[in-house]
N, C-alpha and C positions, 0 to 999 in steps of 0.2 A: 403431614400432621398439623402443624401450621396453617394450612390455608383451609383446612378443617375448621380449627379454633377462630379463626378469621370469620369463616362463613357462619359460624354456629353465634359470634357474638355480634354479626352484621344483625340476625335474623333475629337475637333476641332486644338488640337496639331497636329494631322498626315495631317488632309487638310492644315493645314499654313506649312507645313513640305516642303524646297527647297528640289524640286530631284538635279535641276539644277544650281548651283550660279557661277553667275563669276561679278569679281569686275575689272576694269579696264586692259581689256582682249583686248593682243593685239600679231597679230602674223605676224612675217617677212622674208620672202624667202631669202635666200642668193644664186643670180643664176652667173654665167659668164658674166652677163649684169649689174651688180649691185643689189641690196635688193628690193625685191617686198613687197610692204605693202600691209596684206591679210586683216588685222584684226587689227581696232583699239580701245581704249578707251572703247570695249562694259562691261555695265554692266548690268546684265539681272538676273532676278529670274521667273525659273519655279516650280511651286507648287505641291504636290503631287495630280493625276487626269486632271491637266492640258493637253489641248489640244491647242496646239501652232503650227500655222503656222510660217513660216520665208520666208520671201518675198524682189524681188531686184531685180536689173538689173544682167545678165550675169556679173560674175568677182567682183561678189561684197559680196562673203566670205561667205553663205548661205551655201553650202557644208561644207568649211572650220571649220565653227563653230560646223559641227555636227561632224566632223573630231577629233575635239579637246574632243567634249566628250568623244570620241570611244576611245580616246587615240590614236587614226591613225598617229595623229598630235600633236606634243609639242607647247604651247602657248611659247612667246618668252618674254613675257611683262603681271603682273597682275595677277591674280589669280581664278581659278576653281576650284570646287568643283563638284562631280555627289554622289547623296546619302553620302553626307557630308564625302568622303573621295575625293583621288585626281584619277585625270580620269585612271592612272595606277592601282590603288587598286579594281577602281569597275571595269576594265575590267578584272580583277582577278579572282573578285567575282561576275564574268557573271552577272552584274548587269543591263543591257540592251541587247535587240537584235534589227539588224539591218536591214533593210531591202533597198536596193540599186535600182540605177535607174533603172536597165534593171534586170531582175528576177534571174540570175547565179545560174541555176540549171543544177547539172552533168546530158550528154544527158543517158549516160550510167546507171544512177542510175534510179528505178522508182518513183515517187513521195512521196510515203512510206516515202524510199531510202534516198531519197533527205531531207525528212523532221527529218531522225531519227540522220543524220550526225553530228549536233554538242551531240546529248544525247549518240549518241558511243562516242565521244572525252569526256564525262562527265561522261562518265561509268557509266550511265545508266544502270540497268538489263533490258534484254530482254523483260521480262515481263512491265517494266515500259514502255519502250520506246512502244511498242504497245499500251498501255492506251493512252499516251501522243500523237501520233501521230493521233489515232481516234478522241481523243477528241479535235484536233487545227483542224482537215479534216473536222469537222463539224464544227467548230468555223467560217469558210470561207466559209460552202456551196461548201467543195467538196468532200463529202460523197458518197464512191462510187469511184471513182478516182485514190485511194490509188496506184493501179499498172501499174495506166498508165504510159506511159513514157513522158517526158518536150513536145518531138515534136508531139505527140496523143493531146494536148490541145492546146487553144488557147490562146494568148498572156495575154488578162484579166485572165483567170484559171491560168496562169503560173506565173502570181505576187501573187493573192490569194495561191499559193502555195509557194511564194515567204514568205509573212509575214507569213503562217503556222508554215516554217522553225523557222522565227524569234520569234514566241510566245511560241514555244516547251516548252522549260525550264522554262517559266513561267517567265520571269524578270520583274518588272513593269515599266520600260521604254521602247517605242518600238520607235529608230530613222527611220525614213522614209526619203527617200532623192528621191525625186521627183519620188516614184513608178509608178504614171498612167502617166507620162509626155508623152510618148509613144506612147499613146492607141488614139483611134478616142473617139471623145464627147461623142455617146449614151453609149459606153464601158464605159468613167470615170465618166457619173453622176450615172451609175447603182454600180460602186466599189465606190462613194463617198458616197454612201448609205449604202454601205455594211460597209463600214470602221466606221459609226459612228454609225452603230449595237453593232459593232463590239469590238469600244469604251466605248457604254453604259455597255457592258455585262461584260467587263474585268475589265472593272475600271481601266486600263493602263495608265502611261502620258503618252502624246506623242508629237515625235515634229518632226514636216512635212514641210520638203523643198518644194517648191513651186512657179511658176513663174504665176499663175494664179489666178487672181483678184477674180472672183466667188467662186473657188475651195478654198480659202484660207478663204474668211469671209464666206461660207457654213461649213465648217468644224469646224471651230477653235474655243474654248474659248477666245482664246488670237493672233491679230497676231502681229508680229514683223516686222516693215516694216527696210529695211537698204542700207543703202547708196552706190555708186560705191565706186568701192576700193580707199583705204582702208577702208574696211566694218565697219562702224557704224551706231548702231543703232539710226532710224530719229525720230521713234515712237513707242508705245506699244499701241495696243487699246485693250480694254477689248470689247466683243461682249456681246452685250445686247437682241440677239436673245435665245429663248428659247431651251431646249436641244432635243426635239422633232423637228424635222426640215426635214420637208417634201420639196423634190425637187422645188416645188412652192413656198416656200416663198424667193428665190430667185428676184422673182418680187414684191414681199411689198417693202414700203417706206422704211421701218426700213433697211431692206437689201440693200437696193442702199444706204441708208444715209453713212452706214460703208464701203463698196464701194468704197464710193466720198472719205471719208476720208483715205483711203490707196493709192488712187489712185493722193490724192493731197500730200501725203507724201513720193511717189517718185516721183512726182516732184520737190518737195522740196530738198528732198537728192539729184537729179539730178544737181542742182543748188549748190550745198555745194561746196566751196572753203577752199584751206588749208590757 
């Protein structure tokens, strides 16, 4: 009974577990024009397993915050954490992969190729790197694929091959930064499906830039609606749809209620004066 109660508060410690923490998180350009404020005040916790969109108007720090986890970007003001060290340590300890808006895969390399290039920089053995690349080429449904080359596929396969890249090494944070933004609608609702297969099977956080109202409360656990610059955060809403999520319940009540309310929270943030 014991080692019950053991295992049951092991497992509810690692789901309360921040991958993500930032307390009063603020970041400022120093340009030839004067300081652009990217990022203010936000304070934000994401959970281990969460799925978080981030949602805004263009210029309104949504990149920038995923920038700041990557350590791409220095915060100027407040404080972060990514798997409770500072965004330097876990980009260290390849404690995320990233996955960008447009797919930046070498034309020269084949998909394999493309996919094994951060587990050569990780030294990787051969043998590894071929396990690891089979088993993300199926993770995405491009089994089969392996030697083709970026311009043999099409735009949807070449972000699928895009997060392949990013899930290689296995991190359990996957940043997304508006991967389908790109693609025509029937292409992103059929990868908005794949992605939360995708998510169920990995057990990954994840946190997904996004300028799309449906695509963000279809996807997400959590979204994060934020302000024009300087980006702060206007709302958190926790999604109360179920984790099964068939492209139809887009048109339930329940899905339009969450909707209305991202969709009244930038306007709200639209309205924010300093």
């Amino acid at each position: 009974m014991a080692s019950q109660q053991a295992g049951f508060d092991r497992h509810m410690a690692e789901n309360n577990f921040s991958v993500v923490s930032a307390r009063k998180l603020g970041l400022t350009f120093e340009t030839g024009d004067g300081p652009v404020h990217a990022l203010s005040d936000v304070d934000l916790e994401v959970k281990k397993g969460d799925f978080v969109s981030f949602i805004g108007p263009s210029g309104c720090g949504k990149t920038t915050f995923l920038r700041v986890i990557a350590d791409l970007e220095g915060a100027t003001a407040g404080e972060i954490t990514v798997n409770g060290m500072t965004p330097e340590n876990a980009r260290k300890s390849r404690s995320y992969g990233y996955v960008f808006q447009a797919p930046a895969l070498y034309p020269w390399r084949t998909i394999e190729k493309n996919i094994a290039l951060p587990l050569e920089i990780m030294n990787y053995t051969a043998a590894e790197r071929k396990e690891r690349i089979e088993r993300t080429l199926d993770l995405v449904n491009l089994a089969g694929f392996g030697k083709k080359y970026p311009w043999q596929l099409s735009g949807g396969m070449q972000q699928r091959a895009s997060i392949a890249r990013a899930l290689a090494f296995d991190a359990d944070l996957l940043l997304m930064d508006e991967p389908f933004g790109a693609l025509d609608e029937i292409v992103r609702d059929h990868l908005n499906e794949q992605l939360l297969k995708l998510w169920a099977r990995t057990q990954k956080t994840i946190c997904f830039v996004t300028h799309s109202i449906p695509e963000a409360v279809y996807l997400s656990t959590k979204i994060v609606v934020m302000s024009p610059r300087p980006g702060r955060v206007t709302d958190v809403i926790e999604s109360t749809l179920p984790k099964e999520r068939p492209l139809e319940i887009r048109e339930t009540p329940e899905f339009l209620a969450i909707a209305h309310r991202v969709r009244e929270g930038l306007r709200a943030g639209h309205s924010y004066e300093e």
